[in-house]
C-alpha positions in Angstrom: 0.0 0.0 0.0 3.1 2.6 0.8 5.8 1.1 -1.8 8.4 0.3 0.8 10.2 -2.8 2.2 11.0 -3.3 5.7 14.2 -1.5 5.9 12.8 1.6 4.2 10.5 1.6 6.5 13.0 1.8 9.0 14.6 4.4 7.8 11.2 6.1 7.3 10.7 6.2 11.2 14.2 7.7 11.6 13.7 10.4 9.1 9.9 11.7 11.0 11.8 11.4 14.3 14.6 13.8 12.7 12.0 16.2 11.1 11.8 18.2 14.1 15.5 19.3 12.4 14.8 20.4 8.9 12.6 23.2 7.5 10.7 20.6 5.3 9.5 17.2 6.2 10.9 14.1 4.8 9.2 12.9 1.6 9.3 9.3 1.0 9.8 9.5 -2.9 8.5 6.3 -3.6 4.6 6.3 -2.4 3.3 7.1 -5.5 -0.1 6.6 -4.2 -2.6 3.9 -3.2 -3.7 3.3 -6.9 -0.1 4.0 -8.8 1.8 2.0 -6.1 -0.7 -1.5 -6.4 -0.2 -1.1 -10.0 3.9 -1.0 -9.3 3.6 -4.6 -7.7 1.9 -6.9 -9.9 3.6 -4.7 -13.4 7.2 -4.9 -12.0 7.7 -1.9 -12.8 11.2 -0.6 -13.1 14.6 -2.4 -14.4 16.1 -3.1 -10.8 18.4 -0.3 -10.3 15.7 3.0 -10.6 12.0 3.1 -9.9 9.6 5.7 -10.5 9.6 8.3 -7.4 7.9 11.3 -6.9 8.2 14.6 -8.7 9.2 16.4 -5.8 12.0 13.9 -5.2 15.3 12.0 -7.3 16.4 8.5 -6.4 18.7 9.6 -4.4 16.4 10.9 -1.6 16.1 8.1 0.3 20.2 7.2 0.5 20.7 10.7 1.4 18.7 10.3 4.2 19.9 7.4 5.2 23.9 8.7 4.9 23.1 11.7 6.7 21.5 9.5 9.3 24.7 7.1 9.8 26.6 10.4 10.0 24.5 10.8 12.8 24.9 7.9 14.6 28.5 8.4 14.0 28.5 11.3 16.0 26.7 10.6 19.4 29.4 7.1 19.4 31.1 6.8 22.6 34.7 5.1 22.4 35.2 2.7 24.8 38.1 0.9 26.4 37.8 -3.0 27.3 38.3 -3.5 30.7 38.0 -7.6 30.4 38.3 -10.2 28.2 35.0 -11.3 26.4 34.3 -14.1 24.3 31.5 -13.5 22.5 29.1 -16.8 24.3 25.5 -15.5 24.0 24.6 -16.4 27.6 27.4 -15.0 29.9 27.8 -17.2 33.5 31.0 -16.5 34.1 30.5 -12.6 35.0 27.7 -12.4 37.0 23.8 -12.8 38.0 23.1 -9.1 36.6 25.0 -9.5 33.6 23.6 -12.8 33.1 19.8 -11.4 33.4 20.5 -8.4 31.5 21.1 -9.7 27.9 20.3 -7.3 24.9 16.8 -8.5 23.4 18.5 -8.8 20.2 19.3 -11.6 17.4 22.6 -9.7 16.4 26.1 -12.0 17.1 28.0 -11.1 20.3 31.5 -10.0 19.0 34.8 -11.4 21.2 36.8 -8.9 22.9 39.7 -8.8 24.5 41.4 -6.3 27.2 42.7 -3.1 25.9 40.6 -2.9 22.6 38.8 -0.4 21.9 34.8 -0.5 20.9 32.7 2.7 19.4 29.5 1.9 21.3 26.2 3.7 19.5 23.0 2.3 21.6 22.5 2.0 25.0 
């Protein structure tokens, strides 16, 4: 119904939280409308690299968007020192109860650290 996959959408809820920024509101360039956008899924329209978008956009808007918010991320990054050894195991025991209880709700792979390196940390 809006022309967009999951990640767009993604970045879609980025770009309205960031509008509070910018003069204009972002424009998604590829809702073409109800009708238009339908059409665009059983036609195939497009050759795989460009799709039709909006008059008031390029097809570019969207990576833009989504650059200037990685730049974003970038910059709130903390840089962190390891202070012990980590190897990576998805259900820590040997550190403690807390840690133990307190694992990130998340499917992404635990990375292995060791003392001394250095991590840019960009989420809570």
């Amino acid at each position: 119904m809006h022309n967009r996959t999951t990640i767009e959408n993604l970045i879609l809820q980025k770009a309205r939280i960031r509008d509070h920024q910018r003069r204009e509101p972002f424009i998604y360039p590829y809702n073409l409308g109800f009708k238009e956008n339908f059409c665009q899924i059983f036609n195939l329209v497009g050759d795989g690299l460009t799709w039709p978008v909006r008059a008031d956009c390029d097809q570019y808007t969207l990576t833009r968007e989504q650059l200037e918010q990685k730049f974003e991320k970038n910059q709130r990054a903390i840089r962190y020192k390891i202070i012990q050894s980590y190897n990576g195991s998805f259900f820590p025991l040997n550190y403690n109860l807390y840690t133990c209880l307190c694992i990130p709700c998340s499917n992404e792979t635990r990375i292995s650290v060791k003392k001394n390196d250095y991590v840019l940390v960009t989420r809570w």
